[in-house]
Structure formats: C-alpha cells, structure tokens
C-alpha positions as a Markdown table, in Angstrom:
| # | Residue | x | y | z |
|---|---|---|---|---|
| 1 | Unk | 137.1 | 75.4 | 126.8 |
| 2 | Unk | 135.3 | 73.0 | 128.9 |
| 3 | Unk | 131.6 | 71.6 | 128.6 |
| 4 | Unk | 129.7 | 73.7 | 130.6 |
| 5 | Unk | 131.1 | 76.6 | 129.3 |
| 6 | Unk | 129.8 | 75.6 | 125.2 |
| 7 | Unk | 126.2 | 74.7 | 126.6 |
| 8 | Unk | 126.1 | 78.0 | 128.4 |
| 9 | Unk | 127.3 | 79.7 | 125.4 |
| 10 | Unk | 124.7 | 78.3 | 123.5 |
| 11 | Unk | 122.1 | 80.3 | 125.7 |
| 12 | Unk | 123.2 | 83.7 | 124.9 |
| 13 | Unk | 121.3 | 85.3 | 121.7 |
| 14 | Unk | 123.4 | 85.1 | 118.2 |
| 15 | Unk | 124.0 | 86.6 | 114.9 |
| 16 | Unk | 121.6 | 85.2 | 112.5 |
| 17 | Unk | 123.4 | 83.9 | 109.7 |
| 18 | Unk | 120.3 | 83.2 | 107.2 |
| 19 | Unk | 120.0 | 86.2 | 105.7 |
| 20 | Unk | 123.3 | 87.5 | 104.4 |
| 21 | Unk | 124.4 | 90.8 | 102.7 |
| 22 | Unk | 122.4 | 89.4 | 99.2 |
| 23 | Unk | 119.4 | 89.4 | 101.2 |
| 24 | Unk | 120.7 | 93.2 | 102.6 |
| 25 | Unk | 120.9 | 93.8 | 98.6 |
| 26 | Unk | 117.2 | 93.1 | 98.5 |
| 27 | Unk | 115.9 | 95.3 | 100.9 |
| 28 | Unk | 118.4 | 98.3 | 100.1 |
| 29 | Unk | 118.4 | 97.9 | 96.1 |
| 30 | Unk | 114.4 | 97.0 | 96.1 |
| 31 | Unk | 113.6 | 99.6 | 98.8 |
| 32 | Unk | 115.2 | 102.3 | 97.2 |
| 33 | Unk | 113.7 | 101.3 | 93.6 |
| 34 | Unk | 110.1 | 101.4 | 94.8 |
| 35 | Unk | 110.6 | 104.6 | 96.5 |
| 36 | Unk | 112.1 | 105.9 | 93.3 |
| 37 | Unk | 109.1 | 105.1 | 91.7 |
| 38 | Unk | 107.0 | 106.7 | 94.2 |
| 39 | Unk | 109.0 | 109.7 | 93.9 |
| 40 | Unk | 108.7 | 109.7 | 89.7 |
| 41 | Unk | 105.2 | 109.1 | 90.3 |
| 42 | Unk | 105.1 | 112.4 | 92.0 |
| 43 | Unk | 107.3 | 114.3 | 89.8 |
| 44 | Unk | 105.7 | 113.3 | 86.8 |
| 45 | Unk | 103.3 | 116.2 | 86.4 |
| 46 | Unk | 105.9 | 118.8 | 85.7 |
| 47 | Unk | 106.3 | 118.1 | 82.1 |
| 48 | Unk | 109.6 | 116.6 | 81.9 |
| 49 | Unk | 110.1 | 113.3 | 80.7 |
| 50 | Unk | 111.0 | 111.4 | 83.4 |
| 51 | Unk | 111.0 | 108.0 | 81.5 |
| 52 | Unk | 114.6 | 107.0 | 82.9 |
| 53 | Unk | 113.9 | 107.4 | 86.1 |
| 54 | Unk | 111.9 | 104.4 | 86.2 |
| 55 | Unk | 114.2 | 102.4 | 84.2 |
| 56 | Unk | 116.7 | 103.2 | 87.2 |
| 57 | Unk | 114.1 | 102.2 | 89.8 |
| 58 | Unk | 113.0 | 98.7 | 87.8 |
| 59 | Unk | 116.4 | 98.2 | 87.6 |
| 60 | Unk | 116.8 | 98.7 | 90.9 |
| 61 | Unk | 114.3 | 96.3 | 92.3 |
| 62 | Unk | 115.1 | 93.6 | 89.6 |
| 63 | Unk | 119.3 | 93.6 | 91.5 |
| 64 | Unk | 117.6 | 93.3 | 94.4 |
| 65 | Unk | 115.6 | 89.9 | 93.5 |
| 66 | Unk | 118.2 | 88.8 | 92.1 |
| 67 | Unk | 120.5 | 89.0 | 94.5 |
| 68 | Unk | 118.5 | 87.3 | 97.1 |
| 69 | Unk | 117.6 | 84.2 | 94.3 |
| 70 | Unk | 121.4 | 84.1 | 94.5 |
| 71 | Unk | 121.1 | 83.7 | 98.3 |
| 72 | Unk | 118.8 | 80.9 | 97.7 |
| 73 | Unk | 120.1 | 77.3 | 98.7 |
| 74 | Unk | 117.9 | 75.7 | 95.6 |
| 75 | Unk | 117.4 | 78.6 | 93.8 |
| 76 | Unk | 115.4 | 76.6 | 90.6 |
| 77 | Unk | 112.8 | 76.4 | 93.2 |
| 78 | Unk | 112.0 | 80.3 | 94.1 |
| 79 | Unk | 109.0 | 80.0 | 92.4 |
| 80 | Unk | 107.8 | 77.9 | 95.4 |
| 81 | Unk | 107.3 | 81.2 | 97.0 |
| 82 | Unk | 104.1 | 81.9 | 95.5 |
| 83 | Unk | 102.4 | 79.2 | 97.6 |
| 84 | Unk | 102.2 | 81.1 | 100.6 |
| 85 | Unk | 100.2 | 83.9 | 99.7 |
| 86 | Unk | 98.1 | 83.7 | 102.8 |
| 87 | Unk | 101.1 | 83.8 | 105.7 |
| 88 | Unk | 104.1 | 84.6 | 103.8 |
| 89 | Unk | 105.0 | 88.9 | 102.7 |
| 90 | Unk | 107.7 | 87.1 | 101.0 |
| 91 | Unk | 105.1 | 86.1 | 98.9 |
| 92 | Unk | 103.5 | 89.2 | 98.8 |
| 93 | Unk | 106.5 | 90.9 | 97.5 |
| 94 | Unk | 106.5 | 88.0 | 94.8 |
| 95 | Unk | 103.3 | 88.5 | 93.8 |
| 96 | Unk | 103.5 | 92.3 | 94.1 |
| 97 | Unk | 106.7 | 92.6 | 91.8 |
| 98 | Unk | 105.2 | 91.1 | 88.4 |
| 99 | Unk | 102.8 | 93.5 | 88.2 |
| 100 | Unk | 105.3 | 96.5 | 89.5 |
| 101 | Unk | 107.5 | 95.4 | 86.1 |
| 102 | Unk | 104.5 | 95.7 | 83.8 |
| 103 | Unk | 103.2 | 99.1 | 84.9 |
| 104 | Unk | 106.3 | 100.6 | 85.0 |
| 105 | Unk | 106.9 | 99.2 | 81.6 |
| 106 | Unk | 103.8 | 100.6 | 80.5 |
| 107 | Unk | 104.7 | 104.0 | 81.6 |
| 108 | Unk | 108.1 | 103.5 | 79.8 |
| 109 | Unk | 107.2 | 102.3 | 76.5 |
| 110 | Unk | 103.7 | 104.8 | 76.2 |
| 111 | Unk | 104.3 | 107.5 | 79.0 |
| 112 | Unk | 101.0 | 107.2 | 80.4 |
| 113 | Unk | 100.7 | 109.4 | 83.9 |
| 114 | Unk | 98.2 | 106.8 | 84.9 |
| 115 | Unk | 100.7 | 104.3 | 84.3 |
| 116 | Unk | 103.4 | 106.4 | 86.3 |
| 117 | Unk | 101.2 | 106.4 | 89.2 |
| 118 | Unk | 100.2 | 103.0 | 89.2 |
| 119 | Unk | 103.6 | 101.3 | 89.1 |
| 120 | Unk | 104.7 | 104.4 | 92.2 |
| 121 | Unk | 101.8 | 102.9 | 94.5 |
| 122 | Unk | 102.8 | 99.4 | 93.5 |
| 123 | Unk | 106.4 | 100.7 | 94.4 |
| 124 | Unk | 104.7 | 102.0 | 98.1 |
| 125 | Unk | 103.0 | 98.6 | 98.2 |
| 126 | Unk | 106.3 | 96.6 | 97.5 |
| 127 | Unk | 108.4 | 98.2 | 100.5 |
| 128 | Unk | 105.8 | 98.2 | 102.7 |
| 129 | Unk | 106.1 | 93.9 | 101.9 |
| 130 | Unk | 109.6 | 93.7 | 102.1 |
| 131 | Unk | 109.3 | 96.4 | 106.1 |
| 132 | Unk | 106.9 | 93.1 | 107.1 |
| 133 | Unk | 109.1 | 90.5 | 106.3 |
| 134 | Unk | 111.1 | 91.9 | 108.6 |
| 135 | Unk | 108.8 | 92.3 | 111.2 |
| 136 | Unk | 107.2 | 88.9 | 110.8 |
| 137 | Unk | 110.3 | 87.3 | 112.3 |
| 138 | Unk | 109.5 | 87.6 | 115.7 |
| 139 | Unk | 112.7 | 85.5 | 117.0 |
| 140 | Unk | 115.4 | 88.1 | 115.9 |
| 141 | Unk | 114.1 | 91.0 | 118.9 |
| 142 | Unk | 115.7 | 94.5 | 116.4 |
| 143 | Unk | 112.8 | 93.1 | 113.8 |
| 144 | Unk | 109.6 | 92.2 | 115.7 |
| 145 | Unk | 108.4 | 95.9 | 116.6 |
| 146 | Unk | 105.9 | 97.5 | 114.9 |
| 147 | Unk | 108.3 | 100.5 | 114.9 |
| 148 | Unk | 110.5 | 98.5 | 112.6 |
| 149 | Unk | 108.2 | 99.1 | 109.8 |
| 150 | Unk | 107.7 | 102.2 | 109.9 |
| 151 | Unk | 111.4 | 103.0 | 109.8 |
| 152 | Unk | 112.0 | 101.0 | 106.5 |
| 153 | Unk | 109.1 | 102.4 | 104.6 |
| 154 | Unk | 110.1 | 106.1 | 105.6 |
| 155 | Unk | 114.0 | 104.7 | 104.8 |
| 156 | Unk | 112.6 | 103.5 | 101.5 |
| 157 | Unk | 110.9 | 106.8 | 100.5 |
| 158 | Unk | 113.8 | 108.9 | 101.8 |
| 159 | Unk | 116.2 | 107.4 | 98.8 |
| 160 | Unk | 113.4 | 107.6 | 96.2 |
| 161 | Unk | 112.9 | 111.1 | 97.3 |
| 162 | Unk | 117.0 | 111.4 | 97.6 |
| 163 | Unk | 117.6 | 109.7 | 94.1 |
| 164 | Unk | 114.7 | 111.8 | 92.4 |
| 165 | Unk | 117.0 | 114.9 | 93.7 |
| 166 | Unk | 120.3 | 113.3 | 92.6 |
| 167 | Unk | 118.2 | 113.6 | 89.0 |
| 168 | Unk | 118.0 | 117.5 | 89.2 |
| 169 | Unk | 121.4 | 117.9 | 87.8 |
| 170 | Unk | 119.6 | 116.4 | 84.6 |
| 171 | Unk | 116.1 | 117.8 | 85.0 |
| 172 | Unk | 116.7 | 121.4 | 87.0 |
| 173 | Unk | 112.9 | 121.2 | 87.6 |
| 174 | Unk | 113.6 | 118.7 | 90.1 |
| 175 | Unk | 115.5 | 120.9 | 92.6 |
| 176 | Unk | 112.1 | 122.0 | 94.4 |
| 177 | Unk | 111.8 | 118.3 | 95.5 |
| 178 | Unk | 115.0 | 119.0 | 98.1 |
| 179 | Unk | 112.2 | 120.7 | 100.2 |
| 180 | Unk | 110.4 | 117.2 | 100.0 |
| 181 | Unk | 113.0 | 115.4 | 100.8 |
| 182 | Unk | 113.8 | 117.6 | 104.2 |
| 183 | Unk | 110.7 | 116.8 | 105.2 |
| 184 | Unk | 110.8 | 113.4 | 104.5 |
| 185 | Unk | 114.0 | 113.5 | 106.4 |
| 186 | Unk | 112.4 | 114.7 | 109.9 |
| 187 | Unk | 109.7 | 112.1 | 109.4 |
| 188 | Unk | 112.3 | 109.2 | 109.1 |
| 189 | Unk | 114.4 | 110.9 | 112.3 |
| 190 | Unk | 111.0 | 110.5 | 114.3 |
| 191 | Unk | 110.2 | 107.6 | 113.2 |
| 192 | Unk | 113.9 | 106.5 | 113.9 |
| 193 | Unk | 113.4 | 107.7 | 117.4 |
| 194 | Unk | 110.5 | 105.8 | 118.2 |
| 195 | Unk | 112.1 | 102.5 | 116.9 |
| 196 | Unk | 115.0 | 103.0 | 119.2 |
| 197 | Unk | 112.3 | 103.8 | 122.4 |
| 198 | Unk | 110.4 | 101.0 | 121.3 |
| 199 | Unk | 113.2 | 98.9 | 121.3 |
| 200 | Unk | 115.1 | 100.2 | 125.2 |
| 201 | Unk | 111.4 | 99.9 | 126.5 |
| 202 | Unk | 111.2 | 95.9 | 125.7 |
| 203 | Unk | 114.4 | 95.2 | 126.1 |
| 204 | Unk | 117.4 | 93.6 | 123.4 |
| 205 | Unk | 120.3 | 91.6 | 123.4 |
| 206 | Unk | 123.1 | 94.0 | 124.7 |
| 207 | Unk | 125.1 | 93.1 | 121.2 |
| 208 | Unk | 121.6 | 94.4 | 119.0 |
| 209 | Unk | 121.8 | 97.8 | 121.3 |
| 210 | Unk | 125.3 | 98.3 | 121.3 |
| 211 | Unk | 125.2 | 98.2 | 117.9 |
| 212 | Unk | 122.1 | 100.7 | 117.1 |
| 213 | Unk | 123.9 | 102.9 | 120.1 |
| 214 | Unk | 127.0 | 103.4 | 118.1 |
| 215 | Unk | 124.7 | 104.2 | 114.3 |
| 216 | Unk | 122.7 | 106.4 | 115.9 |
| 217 | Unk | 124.8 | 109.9 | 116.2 |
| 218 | Unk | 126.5 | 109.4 | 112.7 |
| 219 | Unk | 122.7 | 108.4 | 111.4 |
| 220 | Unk | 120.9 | 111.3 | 112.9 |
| 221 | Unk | 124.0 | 113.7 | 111.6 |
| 222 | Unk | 124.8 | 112.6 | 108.3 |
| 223 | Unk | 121.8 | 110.6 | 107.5 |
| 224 | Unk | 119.5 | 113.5 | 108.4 |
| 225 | Unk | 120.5 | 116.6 | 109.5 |
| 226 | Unk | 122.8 | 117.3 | 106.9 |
| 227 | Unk | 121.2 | 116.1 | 104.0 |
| 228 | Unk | 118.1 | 118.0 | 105.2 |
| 229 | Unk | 120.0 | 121.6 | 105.4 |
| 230 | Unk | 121.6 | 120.8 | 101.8 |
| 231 | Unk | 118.1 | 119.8 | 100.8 |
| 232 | Unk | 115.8 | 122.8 | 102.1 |
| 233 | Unk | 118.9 | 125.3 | 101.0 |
| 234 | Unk | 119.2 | 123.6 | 97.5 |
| 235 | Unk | 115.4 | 123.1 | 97.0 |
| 236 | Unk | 114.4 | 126.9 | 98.3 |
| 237 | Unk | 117.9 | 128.3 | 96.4 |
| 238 | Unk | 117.2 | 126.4 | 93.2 |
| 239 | Unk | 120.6 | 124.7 | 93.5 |
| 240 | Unk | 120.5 | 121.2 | 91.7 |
| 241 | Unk | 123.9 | 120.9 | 93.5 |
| 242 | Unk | 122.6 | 121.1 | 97.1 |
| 243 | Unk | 120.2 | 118.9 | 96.4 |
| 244 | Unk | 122.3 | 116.3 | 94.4 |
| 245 | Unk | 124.6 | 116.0 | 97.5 |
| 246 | Unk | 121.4 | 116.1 | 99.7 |
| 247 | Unk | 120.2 | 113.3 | 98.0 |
| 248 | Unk | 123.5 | 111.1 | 97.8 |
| 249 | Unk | 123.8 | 111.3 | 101.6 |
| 250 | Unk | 120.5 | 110.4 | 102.3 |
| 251 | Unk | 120.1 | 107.6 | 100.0 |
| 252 | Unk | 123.3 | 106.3 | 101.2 |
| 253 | Unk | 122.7 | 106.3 | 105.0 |
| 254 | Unk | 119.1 | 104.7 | 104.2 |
| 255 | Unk | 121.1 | 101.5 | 102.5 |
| 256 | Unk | 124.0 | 101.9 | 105.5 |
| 257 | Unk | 120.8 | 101.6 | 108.1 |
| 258 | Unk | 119.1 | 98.8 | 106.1 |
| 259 | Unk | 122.6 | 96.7 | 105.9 |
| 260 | Unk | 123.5 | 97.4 | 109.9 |
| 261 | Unk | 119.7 | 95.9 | 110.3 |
| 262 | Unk | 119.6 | 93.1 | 108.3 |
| 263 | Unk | 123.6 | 91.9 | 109.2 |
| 264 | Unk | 124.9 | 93.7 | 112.2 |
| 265 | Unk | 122.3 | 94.1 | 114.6 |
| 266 | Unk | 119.7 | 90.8 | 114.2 |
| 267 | Unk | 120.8 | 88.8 | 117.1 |
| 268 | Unk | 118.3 | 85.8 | 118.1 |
| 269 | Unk | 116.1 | 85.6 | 121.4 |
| 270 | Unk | 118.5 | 83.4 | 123.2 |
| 271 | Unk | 117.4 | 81.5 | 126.2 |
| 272 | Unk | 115.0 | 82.9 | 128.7 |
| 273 | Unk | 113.4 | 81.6 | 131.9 |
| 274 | Unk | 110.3 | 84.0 | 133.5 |
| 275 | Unk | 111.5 | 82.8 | 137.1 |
| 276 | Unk | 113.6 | 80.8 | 138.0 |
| 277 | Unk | 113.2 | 77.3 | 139.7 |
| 278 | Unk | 112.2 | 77.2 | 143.3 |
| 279 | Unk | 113.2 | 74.6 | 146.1 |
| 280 | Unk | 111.0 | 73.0 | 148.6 |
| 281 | Unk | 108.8 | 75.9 | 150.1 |
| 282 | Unk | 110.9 | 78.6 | 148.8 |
| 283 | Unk | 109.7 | 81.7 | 146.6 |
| 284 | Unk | 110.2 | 81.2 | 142.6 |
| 285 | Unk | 113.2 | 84.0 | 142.0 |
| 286 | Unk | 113.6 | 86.8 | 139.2 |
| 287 | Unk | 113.8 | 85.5 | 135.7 |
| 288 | Unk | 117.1 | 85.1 | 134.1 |
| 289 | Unk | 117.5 | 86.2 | 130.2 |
| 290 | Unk | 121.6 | 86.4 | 129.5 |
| 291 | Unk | 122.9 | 88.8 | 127.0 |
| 292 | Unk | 120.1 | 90.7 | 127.6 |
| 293 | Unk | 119.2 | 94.5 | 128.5 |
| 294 | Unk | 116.2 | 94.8 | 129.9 |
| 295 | Unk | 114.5 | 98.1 | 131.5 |
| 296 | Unk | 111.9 | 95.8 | 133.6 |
| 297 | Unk | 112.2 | 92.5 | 135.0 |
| 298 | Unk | 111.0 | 89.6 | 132.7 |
C-alpha cells in the first residue's frame, strides 16, 4: 500500500478503541441496576418484601464499576475521578454511587419505604450520569445528540421495569407491572425513533449508520414489539410467565443496544473541510467530509 493511500486513510472516521466491552459492562450492568432500583422503588408499596431485589440491583451496579476499574490503565488511581466534579459526569456517577450503596443498604438491612425510594431516585440519578457521559464526547458523532440521552435513560428503565417482571414468578404480585413495562416499551421505541432522525438529519459516518440500519428492525421487533404484547397480555392476564419472558427480552435487547453503542457503532469525526480551497479568483467549492453521510452539504 503506498504513502498517499495511509495518510488518506487516516482521514476517514474510526472505531474508537478507548472504551472497550468493560466499559459496555458499565453502562449495561449499572444501567440496568439503577433502573431496577427505580422499579423496586415503585413496587415497594404492595406489601411484599422486595428486599432482594435491591441486592440484585446493587449488585448490578457494583459489576459494572468494577468492570470499568478493570478497564482502567492505572487503576490504583480511579479515585482521581473525584476531582472533576465540576466538568466531568464520570464524576458525577462517582460521587453519585456512594451514596446509591448506602440507601439501598439501608432499605436492605431496616426495610424502610423511605429508604426504597431514595436509593430508586439515586438509581434515576445514576443513569441519567452514565446517558451524559456519553453525550459529553462530542468527537464520536452516534453520542453527541441530545437524543442519545434520552434513549439510554428510557433503555435503563426498560430492564428495571423488565427485571422487576422477570421477579413475578417469585412475587405473583408483580405481574401487573407487564402493563408498565409495555408502556415503557413504546416510550423507549419513540424515543429510539427520534435518535435515529436526529442522527440522518446531521449526518454520521456511513460505518455508525450502517450499523444502527441493520439493529433497527430486530430492535424495534424483539426489543419492543414483542416483549410489549407478552407484557400487556401477561400483566392484564395475570400470567407471571408472559411477563417473565416479557421481561427477559426486553432487558436483553436494552444491554444488546447499549453494547452496539458503546463498541460497534462509535466511529470518530474524521477529517472535514467546510469548503474546499480556491485558486486564484475562483469560487471556494463544496466541503469535503469522507466516510461520511450527510443529508445537507457541510
């Protein structure tokens, strides 16, 4: 392969490589444990003891940390995140987690509902850190939309809501919360809509969109429309069944979306001019952005 060929292959946007399938870990395990908690938080009032449920979503959370501290070139210096509290959500999440443990250890060890609730809006406050940290890296084009939040958050409460109904062959109670998570479901498929528009209207690397392109049917099939008929049939039927297998599917296409995010479909800007040089009198021409699709004209 000859020299000009490498330089211009060095324009043309890339995988990222930094964050790896431990740093996937983090925001499937840890997204899917604080909306488990959110979900126990709103279960909690119908008199069963739901105490294991929150070990499952601590437990959760605490694989996910650790599994990006294993990512971690130095990781005897992670506690070097907390001095970025005023740019980083990294550090947010940090500071946010510490005090998720503790109330949900509370509500363990003394089954307090206050305690429930506390630790389930910590849990709401934790994946809505980890959605920004996403979004805050505004070189990797399939992360910087604001639509990119709100598809992880609803992701994240879609497996809590899916995992609190994988729990109704233990507690029959919890079948009614299928209905939930149907609805749940049709938010995260508009939301998932409106990330994809977002994304065509701007413009991605061709690689980012032909990878979203070929999730979407399976996603919007398996990720929602079936678990949302098992779900509304289970939940309305009093079937802890339905809703079991409503809940597996869901919560498993949430952590298949979050892993095609994170590792398959982050590709970097690349290079970009906004017009390209002009000679003597000449006009400037069109701008020139390879590996690119683009609806309008830079």
């Amino acid at each position: 392969m000859n020299k000009s060929r490498n330089i211009g292959d060095r324009t043309l946007p890339r995988q990222q490589r930094n964050w790896d399938g431990r740093a996937a870990a983090n925001f499937i395990c840890g997204g899917a444990g604080g909306g488990l908690l959110l979900a126990t938080a709103l279960a909690s009032g119908r008199g069963a003891d739901l105490r294991p449920l929150l070990v499952v979503a601590l437990a959760l959370v605490g694989i996910g940390l650790l599994a990006v501290w294993l990512e971690i070139g130095r990781p005897w210096r992670a506690l070097n995140v907390y001095l970025n509290a005023a740019t980083s959500w990294m550090t947010r999440e940090a500071m946010i987690a510490p005090l998720l443990f503790a109330s949900g250890a509370v509500a363990i060890l003394f089954n307090w509902p206050a305690a429930f609730w506390v630790a389930g809006l910590l849990g709401l406050v934790y994946v809505y850190c980890q959605a920004c940290m996403l979004h805050a890296n505004k070189g990797i084009p399939a992360w910087r939309h604001a639509s990119c939040i709100g598809v992880v958050v609803t992701t994240d409460m879609v497996e809590g809501a899916g995992l609190l109904c994988v729990a109704a062959l233990v507690w029959p109670g919890l079948v009614f919360f299928g209905i939930l998570l149907a609805a749940l479901l049709a938010v995260r498929w508009l939301a998932w809509r409106k990330y994809l528009a977002s994304l065509r209207n701007a413009g991605v690397p061709t690689a980012t969109s032909q990878v979203l392109n070929a999730l979407d049917v399976r996603f919007v099939w398996l990720g929602h429309a079936a678990p949302a008929a098992l779900g509304l049939v289970g939940g309305l039927a009093g079937l802890p069944l339905l809703a079991m297998l409503a809940g597996i599917l869901a919560a498993a296409a949430g952590g298949w979306f979050k892993y095609t995010l994170v590792c398959r479909a982050a590709f970097t800007q690349g290079f970009a001019l906004p017009r390209t040089p002009s000679r003597g009198q000449s006009k400037a021409g069109l701008g020139v952005q390879p590996g690119w699709n683009r609806v309008r004209p830079i």
